[in-house]
C-alpha positions, 0 to 999 in steps of 0.5 A, a space after each residue: 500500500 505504501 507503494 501505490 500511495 507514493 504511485 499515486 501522490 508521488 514520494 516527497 511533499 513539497 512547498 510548490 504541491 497542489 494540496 500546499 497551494 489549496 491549502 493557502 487559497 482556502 486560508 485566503 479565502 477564509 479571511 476575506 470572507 470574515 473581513 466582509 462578514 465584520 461589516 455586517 456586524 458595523 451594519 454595513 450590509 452592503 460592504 459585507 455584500 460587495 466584499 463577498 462578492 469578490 470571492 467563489 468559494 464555499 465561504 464566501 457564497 456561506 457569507 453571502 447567504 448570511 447577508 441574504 438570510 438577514 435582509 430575508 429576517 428583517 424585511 419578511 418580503 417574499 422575493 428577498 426570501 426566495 433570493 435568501 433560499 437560493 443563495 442558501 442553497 447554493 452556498 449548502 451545496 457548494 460546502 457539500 462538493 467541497 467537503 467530498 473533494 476534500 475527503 478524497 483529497 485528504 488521503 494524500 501524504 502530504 495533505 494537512 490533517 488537524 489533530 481535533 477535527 476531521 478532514 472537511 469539518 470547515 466545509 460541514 460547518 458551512 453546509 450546517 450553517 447554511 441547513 440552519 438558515 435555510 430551515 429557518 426561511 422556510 418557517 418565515 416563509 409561511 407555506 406549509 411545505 416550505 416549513 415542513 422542507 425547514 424542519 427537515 433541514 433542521 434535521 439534517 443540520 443536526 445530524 451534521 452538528 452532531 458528526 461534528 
């Protein structure tokens, strides 16, 4: 086995691998999207929003739909729930496809690997957050199936927390 992994990934790491470069976008990525989430936090929405919109990964589009879920709070207007759903979704889905690539990714020699958490636990936070969020939209929403999709949801998010 230990021939094939070095088959595979080849024998030494080095500064220069793809998993080392992944792993300082993701950093990367991680500080801008909670330098844009600071604003929201001086009520600068909008600030928040255009710094989120810089970035594609799975925490900028979870950053995103924090902004999208808090106007969806305040305003109760359906078309700012429905544009809050939708980006809930696709930020859910984005940390989904990220944690598996991770996953698979995660087996390599050289990947980085934390003592506390398991491989993608960023990423299932994400998609847990985004589930909570989502369920609650659902609720707000006031249609009896969106409310019976958000406590599925809610479900859902707990058995994620709960593998956390």
């Amino acid at each position: 086995m230990n021939r094939m992994g070095s088959w595979l990934y080849g024998r030494k790491p080095d500064a220069a691998s793809p998993l080392a470069l992944e792993l300082a976008t993701q950093i990367e990525d991680l500080e801008q999207a909670l330098e844009a989430a600071t604003l929201i936090l001086d009520d600068d929405v909008d600030g928040a929003e255009n710094g989120l919109s810089k970035g594609d990964s799975s925490f900028h589009k979870t950053g995103k739909g924090v902004v999208g879920f808090l106007r969806a709070l305040l305003g109760f207007e359906q078309e700012i729930m429905r544009e809050a759903a939708e980006r809930l979704s696709d930020a859910e889905t984005s940390a989904y496809n990220d944690q598996q690539r991770v996953a698979h990714t995660g087996s390599a020699p050289d990947a980085f690997r934390s003592k506390i958490y398991d491989v993608g636990t960023e990423y299932a936070l994400c998609q847990a957050m985004a589930q909570i969020m989502t369920a609650v939209v659902g609720v707000l929403n006031e249609s009896l199936t969106e409310s019976l999709k958000g406590f599925y949801k809610m479900r859902k998010a707990y058995a994620t927390l709960d593998g956390i």
